[in-house]
N, C-alpha and C positions, 0 to 999 in steps of 0.2 A: 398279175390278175389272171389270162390264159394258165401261166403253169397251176393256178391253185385251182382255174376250172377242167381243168385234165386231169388233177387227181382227184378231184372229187366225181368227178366221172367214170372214174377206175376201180374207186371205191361204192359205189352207186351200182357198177355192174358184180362185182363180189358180193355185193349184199345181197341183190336177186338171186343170184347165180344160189348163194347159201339157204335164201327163204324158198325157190321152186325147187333146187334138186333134192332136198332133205323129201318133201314130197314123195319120190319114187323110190326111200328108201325100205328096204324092206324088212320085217321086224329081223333086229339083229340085239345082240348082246342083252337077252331080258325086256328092248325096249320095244312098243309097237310102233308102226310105219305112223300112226298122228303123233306119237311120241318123238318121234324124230323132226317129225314135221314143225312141234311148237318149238323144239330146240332150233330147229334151222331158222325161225322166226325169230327167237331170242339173240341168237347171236347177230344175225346178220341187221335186226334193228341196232344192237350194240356197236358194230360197226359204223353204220348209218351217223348214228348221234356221236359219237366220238370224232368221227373225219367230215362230214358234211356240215349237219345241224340235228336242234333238237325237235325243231318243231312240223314241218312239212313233211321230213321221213316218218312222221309217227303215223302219218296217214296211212304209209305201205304197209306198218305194223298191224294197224286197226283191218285194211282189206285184208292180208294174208289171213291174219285169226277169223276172219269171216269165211273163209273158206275151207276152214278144217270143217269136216262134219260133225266135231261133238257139239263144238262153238254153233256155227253158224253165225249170220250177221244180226240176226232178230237178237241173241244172245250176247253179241259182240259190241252191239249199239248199247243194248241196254245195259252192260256193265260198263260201258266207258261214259255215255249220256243218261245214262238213267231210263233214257227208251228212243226207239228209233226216230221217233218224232222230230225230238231235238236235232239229233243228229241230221237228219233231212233238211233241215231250214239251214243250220249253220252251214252243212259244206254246200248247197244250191245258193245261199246270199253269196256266199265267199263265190263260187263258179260266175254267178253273172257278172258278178262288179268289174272282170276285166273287159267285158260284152259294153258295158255301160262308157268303159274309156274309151272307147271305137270311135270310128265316125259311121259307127251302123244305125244309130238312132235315126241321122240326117238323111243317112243314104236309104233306106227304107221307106222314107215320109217320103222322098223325092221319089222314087219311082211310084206308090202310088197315086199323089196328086198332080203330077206332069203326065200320065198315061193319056193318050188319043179320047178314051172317054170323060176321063175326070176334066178336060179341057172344053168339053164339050158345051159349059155352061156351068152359074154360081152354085145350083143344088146338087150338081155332079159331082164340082169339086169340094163341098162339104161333105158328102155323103164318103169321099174317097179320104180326108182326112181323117175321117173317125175312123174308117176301117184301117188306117196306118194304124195309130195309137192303139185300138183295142189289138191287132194283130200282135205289135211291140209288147203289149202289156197279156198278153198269154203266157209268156215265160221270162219276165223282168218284174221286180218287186213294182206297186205302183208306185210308191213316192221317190223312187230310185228313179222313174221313167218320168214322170211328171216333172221333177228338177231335171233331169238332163235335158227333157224336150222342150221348157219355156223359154231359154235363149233361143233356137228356133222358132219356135212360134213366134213372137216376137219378130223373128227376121223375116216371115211368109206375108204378118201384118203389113210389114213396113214395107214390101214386095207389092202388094196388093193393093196398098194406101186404107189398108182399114182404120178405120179412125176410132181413137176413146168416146167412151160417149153415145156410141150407134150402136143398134141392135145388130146387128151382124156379130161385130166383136163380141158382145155380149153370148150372144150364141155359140159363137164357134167356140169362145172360153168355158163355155158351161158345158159342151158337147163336149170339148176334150177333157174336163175332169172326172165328167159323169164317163165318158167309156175306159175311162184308165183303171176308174175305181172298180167299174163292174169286170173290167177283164178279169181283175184278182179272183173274181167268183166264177171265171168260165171252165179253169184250169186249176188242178193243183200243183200247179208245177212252181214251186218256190213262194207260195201262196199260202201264209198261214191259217184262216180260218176257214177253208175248206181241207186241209191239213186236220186241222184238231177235228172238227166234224168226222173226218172218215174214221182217225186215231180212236176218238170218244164210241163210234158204233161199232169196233172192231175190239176196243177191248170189255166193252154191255155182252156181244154177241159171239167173237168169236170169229166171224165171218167178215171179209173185205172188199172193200171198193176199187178197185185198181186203178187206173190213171185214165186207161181207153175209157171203161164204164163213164167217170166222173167225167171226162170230155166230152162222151158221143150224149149226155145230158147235158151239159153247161153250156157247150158251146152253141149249140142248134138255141137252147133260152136264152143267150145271150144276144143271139142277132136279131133273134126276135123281138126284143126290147130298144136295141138298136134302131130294128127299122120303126117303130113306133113312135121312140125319140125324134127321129127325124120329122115322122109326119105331125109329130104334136110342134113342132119349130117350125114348120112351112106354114101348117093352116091354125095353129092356132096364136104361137109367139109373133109368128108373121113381120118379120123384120124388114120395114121400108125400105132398105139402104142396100139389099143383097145384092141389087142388079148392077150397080156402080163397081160389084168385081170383075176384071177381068182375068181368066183362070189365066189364060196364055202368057200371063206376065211372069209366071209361078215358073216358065219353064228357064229363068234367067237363074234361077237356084241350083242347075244342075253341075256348069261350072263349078261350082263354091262347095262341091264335095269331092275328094280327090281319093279314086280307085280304091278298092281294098288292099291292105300288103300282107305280105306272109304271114303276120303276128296275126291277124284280122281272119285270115281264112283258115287261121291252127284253131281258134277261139270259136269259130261258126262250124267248123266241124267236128270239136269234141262235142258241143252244146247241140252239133246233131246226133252225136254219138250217144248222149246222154237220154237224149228225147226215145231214140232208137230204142234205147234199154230199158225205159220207161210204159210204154206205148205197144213195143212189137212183140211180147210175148201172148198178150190179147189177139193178136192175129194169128197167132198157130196154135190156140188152145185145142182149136178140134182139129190140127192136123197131128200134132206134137205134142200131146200128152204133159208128157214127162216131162219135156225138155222146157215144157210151159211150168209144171210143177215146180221144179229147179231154178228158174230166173227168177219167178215171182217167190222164191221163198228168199231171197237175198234181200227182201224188202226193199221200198224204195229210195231209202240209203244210198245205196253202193253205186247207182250209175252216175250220182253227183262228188263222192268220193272217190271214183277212178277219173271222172273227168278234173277235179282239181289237180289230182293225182297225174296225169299227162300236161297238165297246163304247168307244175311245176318241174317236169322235168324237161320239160323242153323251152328252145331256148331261139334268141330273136335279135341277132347284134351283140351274142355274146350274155343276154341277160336273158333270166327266169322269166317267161312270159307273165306268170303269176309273181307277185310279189307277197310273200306271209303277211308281213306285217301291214304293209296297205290296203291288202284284202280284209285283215281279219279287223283293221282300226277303222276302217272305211267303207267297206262292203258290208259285214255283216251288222245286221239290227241288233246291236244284244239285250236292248228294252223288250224287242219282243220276243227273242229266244228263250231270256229270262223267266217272264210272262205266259211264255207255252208251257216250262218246263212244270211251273208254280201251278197253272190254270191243269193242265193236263191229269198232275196229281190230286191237284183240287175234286176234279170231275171225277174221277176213281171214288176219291172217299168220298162222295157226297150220292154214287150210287151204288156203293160197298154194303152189302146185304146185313152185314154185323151190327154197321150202323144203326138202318132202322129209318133214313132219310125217304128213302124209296118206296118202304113199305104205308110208311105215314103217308108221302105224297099219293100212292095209288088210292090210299083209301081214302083220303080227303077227296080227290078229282072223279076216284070210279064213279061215283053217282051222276057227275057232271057227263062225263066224257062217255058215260053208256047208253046214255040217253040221247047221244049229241051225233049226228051223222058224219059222216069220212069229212066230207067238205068241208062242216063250218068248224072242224076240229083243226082242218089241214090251215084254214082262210086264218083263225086265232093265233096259230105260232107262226104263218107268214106275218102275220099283220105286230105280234109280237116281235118279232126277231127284226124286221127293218125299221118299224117304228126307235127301235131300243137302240141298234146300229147307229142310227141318227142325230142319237141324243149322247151318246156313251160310247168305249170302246167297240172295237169290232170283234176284237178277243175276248172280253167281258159276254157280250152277245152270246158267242159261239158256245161260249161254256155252260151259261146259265140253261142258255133255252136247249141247248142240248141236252144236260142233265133231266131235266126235268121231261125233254119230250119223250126219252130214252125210261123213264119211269112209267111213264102214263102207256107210251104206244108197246112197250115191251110183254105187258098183261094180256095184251088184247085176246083174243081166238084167232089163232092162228090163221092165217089166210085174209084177216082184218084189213093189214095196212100196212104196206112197206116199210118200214122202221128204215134202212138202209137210204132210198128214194128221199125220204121227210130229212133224216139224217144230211142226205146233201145238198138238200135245200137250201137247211138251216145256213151251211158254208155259205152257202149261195149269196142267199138271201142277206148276209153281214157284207156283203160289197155292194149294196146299194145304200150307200151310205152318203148321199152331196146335199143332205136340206140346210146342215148347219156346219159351223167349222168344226163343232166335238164330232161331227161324225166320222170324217177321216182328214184328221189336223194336219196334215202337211198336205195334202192336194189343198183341201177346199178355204184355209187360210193364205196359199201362196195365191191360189188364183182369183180369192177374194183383194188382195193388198196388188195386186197386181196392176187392179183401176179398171181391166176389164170388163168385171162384171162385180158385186153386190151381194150385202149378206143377203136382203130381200129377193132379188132374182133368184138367188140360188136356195134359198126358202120356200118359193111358189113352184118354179121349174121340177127342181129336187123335188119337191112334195107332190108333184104330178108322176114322179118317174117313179117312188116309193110306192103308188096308189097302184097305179102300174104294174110294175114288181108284183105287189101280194098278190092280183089277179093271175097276171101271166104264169106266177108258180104253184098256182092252185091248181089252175085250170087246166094249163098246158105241160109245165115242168114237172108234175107231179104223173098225172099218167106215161110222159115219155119215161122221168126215173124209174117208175115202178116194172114198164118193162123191158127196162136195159139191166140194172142192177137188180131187180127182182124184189 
């Protein structure tokens, strides 16, 4: 087993060595220097798949081609996935699910609700759990972090003596599905329907949302509904039984997580490598130009394709930290991969000028929506788009109301209405999704069957946090979008 991981190691470095040196060669015999380039990619994949395998070196195939300049990755995605979109969900699902094997879900809960503050009393340490969970679920699929997090939870209950039956439980079970689900809407990081939202106003417009933009919006509406949450549980859910916790009992959880190891700090630092590459070109735009030019034209693909990309070459006891086949049967969603690929083309043709779907819908709503001012236009597709999340897919949501918003707001006079802003709303806005179990069926069925809390609870609460929502991203979400993304 060593000798066969020696030479595939040997042959691993001939493959690079064939796909970056061809790179610097220079046009020679007829061919030009990218002509050398896609040959040193050919062979050196051919190598790859012959002595190693077929499936994880195709990844180094996919980066390389992305970095010729006739290709490029926007070109590279779209002819191996159909468009980069896909491509962004599969290798981001595939990157987290080794994050999800850790014991970083535990160990993250545990430093924030044993902190000196969060000990300080019962609404401290509720307020510090939610902030774990939404933290976690910034860049973890939700129902990937909702099942790994409910054996826990679970163990903090039984730590605390909460008991089935009391409001407390009831809350803290509603609070943690309600913040896991909305994290999915704070971030697009590995998050599909603020994914297709930005995908859908980028390929109506032409113009992009990047990762900072959609953060330095979601995030700041998201805690702001957070803290809201909370004070709608304290003074209006009002749970009799909270004061019978004692947080300091929480700090007997700290033992029962054991250190991070190598595999665990290779995995937190590609996945900061990835965030890095995602995030940090936004910060040098106005120093760095060009070099901002150049990262963000790799699309947001390629920092979750090199991070797969390092997590299978390297290695933890002799073994691939990444595993292909457990990541790719395990980690990735491919109901909803599937789903983006189908929904995303859908969206295309349904606001494909040839068609005639666009043109019909402006004309049918222009009378409506000329007449109709910013707000109570903006208040209709919030109130649309969570209401529908609720009842229905989150992906379903995303496409419909974006098609159609992407129709109506796209006409307007110029200067009208942030189409891009409204656009990540709509993402937004499909993660407030806990009144019912169709809203997001693996959170709010497991935490429903769970006994903690109730389709009912989670029908009145939810439908408080939903009313919530439409306001908050009318009112608040919508002027911060408009002028970050513009």
């Amino acid at each position: 087993m060593k000798q066969k991981s020696v030479k595939e190691t040997i042959f691993l470095i001939i493959s690079l060595f064939l796909i970056i040196g061809s790179r610097f060669m220079p046009p020679l015999g007829g061919l030009s220097s990218e002509a050398w380039g896609v040959l040193g990619v050919f062979f050196g994949s051919l190598l790859m798949w012959i002595t190693i395998s077929i499936d994880w070196p195709s990844m180094i195939t996919l980066l390389a081609l992305g970095f010729l300049p006739t290709f490029g990755f926007g070109k590279t995605f779209s002819g191996a996935f159909g468009n980069s979109t896909v491509a962004f969900l599969l290798f981001t699902f595939a990157l987290v699910y080794p994050l999800s094997k850790t014991n970083f879900v535990r160990r993250c809960t545990v430093s924030f609700i044993t902190n000196k503050i969060a000990r300080k009393g019962p609404w401290y340490f509720v307020c510090f759990l939610f902030a774990a969970v939404t933290f976690m679920g910034l860049f973890i699929s939700p129902s990937v972090l909702f099942v790994a997090f409910m054996p826990f939870l679970e163990d903090i209950f039984a730590v605390l003596n909460v008991k089935k039956g009391g409001k407390t439980g009831n809350m803290m079970m509603m609070g943690t599905a309600i913040c896991i689900s909305l994290s999915s809407g704070m971030t697009a990081i590995g998050h599909v329907w603020p994914t297709m939202a930005i995908g859908y106003y980028n390929a109506a417009t032409g113009m992009d949302i990047n990762q900072f933009q959609y953060m330095a919006f979601g995030i700041p509406t998201g805690i702001l509904l957070i803290v809201l949450l909370i004070l709608v549980f304290k003074f209006l859910f009002r749970p009799d039984d909270i004061q019978d916790i004692d947080p300091q009992k929480a700090m007997s959880l700290r033992g029962t997580v054991p250190a991070a190891d190598r595999k665990e700090k290779i995995i937190l630092g590609t996945m900061g490598l990835v965030v890095l590459l995602w995030v940090g070109p936004s910060l040098i735009r106005g120093i760095a130009p060009e070099l901002y030019k150049t990262i963000n034209g790799y699309t947001t693909a390629m920092p979750p394709l090199l991070g797969c990309i390092i997590l299978f070459i390297c290695k933890d006891k002799g073994e691939r930290i990444m595993n292909f086949r457990e990541s790719t049967t395990k980690g990735i969603l491919w109901g909803s991969i599937l789903m983006t690929g189908a929904a995303t083309w859908l969206g295309s043709c349904l606001t494909n000028e040839s068609v005639g779907i666009s043109a019909w819908l402006t004309n049918t709503l222009q009378p409506l929506t000329a007449a109709m001012p910013l707000t109570v236009m903006l208040l209709f597709f919030m109130t649309w788009a969570i209401l529908e999340t609720n009842f229905s897919s989150n992906i379903v949501t995303t496409t419909v109301v974006s098609a159609v918003a992407l129709s109506v707001l796209t006409v307007l006079p110029a200067g009208t209405v942030s189409v891009g802003a409204v656009l990540a709303m709509v993402g937004f806005a499909a993660a407030i999704c806990n009144m019912t179990p169709a809203g997001q069926s693996t959170i709010n069925t497991v935490a429903i069957g769970s006994g903690w809390t109730d389709t009912k609870s989670m029908f009145i609460w939810g439908g408080l946090f939903a009313l919530m929502g439409i306001l908050v991203l009318t009112f608040i979400g919508y002027p911060l979008g408009a002028m970050i993304i513009g």
